[in-house]
N, C-alpha and C positions, 0 to 999 in steps of 0.2 A: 528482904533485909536491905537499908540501905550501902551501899557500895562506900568501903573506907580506902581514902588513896593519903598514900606517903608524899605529901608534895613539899614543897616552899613557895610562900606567898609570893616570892618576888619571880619565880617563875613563873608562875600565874601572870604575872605584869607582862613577862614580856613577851607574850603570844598580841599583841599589839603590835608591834615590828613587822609580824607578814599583815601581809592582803588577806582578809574573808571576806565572802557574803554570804547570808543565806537565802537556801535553795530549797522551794518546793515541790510536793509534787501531789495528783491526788491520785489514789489507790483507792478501789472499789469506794467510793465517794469519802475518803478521809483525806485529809490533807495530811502531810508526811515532811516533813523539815529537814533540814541537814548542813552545820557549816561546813564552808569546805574554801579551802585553802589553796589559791591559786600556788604555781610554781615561781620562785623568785631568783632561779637560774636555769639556764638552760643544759640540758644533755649535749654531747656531738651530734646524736639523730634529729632532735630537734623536738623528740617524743616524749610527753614526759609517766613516771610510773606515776602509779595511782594504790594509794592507801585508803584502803575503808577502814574506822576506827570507832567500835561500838561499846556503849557506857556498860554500867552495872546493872543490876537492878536498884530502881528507884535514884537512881541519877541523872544526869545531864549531860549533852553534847556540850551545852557553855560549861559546865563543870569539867568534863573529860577531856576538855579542847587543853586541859591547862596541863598534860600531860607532853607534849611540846614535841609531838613526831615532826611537824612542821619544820621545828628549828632545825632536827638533826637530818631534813632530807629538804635541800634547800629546791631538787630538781624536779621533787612531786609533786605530786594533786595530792594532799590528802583529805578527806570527807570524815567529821564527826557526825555522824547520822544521832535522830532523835529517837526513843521510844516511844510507843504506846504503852497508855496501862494496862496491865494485865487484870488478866479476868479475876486474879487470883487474889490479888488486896490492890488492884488498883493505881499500883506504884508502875511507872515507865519502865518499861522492860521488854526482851524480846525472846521469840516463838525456838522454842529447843527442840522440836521435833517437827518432820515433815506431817504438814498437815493439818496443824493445829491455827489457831485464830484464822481461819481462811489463806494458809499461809500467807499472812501480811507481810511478811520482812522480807520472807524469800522475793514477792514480788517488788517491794520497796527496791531488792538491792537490783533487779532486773532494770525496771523503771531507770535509777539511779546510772547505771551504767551505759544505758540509752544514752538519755542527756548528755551525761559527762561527754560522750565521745563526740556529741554533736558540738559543745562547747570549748572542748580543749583537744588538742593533739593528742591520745591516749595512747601509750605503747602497750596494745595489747598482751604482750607477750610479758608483762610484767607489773601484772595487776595482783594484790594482794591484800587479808582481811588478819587485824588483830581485835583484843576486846577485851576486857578484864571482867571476870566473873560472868554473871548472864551473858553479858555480850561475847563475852571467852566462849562460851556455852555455845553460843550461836555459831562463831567463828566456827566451833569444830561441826556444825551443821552445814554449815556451805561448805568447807570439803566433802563431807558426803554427798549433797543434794549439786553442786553446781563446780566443780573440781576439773570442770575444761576451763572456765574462768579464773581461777585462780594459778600461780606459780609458788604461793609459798603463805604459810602460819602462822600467827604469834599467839597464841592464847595466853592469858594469865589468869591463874584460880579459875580452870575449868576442870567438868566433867561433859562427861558425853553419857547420854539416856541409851539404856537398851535399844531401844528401836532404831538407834542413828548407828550406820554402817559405814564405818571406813571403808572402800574400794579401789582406788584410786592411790598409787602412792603419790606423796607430794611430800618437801621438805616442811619441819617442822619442830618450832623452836617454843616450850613449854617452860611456864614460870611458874614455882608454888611455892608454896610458906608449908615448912612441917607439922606447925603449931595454927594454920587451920581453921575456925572454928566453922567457918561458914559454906565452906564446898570442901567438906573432909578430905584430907589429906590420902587416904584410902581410894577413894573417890576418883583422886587426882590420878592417884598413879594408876588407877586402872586405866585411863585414859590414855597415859603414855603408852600399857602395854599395849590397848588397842593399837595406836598409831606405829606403833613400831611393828607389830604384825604386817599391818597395813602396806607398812613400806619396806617390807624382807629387813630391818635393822634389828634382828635378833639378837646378833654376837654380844661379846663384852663391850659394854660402853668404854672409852678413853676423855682421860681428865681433859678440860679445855678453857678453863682457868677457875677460879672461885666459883663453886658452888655449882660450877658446870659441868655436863658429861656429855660425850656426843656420841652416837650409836651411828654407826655407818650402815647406809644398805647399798645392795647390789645393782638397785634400780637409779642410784646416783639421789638418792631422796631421804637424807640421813635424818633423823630425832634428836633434837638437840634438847636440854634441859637445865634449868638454873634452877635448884633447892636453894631457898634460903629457908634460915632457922625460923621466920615470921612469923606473920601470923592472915588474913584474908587484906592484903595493901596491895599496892601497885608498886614496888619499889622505884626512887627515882631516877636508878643506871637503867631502867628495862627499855625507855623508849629506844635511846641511844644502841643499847642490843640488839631491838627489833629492826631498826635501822641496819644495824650491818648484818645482821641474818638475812633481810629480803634483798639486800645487795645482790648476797654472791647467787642468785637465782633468780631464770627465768625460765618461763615456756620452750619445752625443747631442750633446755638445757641441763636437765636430770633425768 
């Protein structure tokens, strides 16, 4: 199903303002695309984080790019990666389970982060993957599958497949709509409780403003969560949230 995002056109405009170019790469002979967003301030280190940020099904990195991580993390790399079509109706989209299409994406983000480091000063220590819907999907597959590379979460309208095993805690900040239709609400929150296993955050959540709860764990790797009443969108406060959820975290420091 194609990916429905809550935007403004004029937001959309003003992803013009930063630097992009695109970036390729080939995997097992396909070529693999991905804007990506130079940093347009500097940190004190001099290093800058890095954001991977993957579409829906049957969208687009030019489409997804309009969601404006960019603008609210002026110190980052961030990377709109592109899909393949899926095997399944063909629409661009990405691999939810270890193993599946010759793991293409898990290799995409390996590749991906080769480069990146050769081209930009990367602060390893605080590299991090969000994604709405499939790409959400996927998100919550590179914590299982590659969770020394990452410091921190953001899925939105995701589920996690049987076969995908949280191990690893890591911070983690989930967005969903109650009303749903397209990656069931149900769905959803089995996935928080995975992740909250995951990361010892069993106890009672505590409010942490509209619509949010946050679940502390032991391991310093809390579950954080935004319910709105919606429906399968991108809200457009989430980037700005993703933004300050991957702030207060990095490597080593949960």
């Amino acid at each position: 199903m194609t990916a429905r995002f809550l935007l403004l056109s004029a937001a959309m405009a003003a992803t013009a303002f930063a630097e992009s170019k695109m970036m390729t790469w080939k995997i097992d002979g396909v070529e693999r695309q991905a804007i990506v967003y130079s940093p347009t301030a500097k940190t004190p280190s001099g290093k800058a984080p890095l954001v991977l940020a993957f579409h829906g099904h049957g969208d687009s990195a030019d489409n997804f790019q309009g969601v404006e991580l960019q603008k609210h993390w002026a110190q980052a790399i961030v990377v709109y990666a592109e899909g393949l079509p899926s095997t399944r109706d063909g629409l661009a989209g990405w691999q939810v389970e270890s193993g599946k299409d010759g793991d293409r994406d898990l290799k995409l983000v390996d590749q991906m982060l080769t480069t990146l480091r050769q081209k930009f000063s990367v602060d390893d220590a605080r590299i991090y993957s969000t994604g709405f819907s499939n790409g959400a999907n996927f998100t919550y597959l590179l914590w299982a599958e590659r969770p020394q590379v990452f410091a921190a979460f953001a899925p939105v309208a995701a589920r996690i497949l049987p076969s995908v095993h949280l191990k690893v805690p890591k911070p983690l900040l989930h967005v969903g709509g109650t009303e749903d239709r397209q990656i069931a609400f149900a769905d959803q929150k089995e996935a928080i409780e995975a992740a909250r296993r995951a990361n010892g955050a069993t106890g009672k959540g505590e409010p942490c403003g509209q619509y949010c709860t946050r679940y502390e764990s032991k391991d310093g790797a809390p579950v954080m969560t935004i319910i709105h009443t919606g429906g399968h969108i991108y809200p457009l406060e989430v980037a700005q949230y993703t933004v300050d959820f991957f702030k207060k975290y990095s490597l080593g420091l949960h």
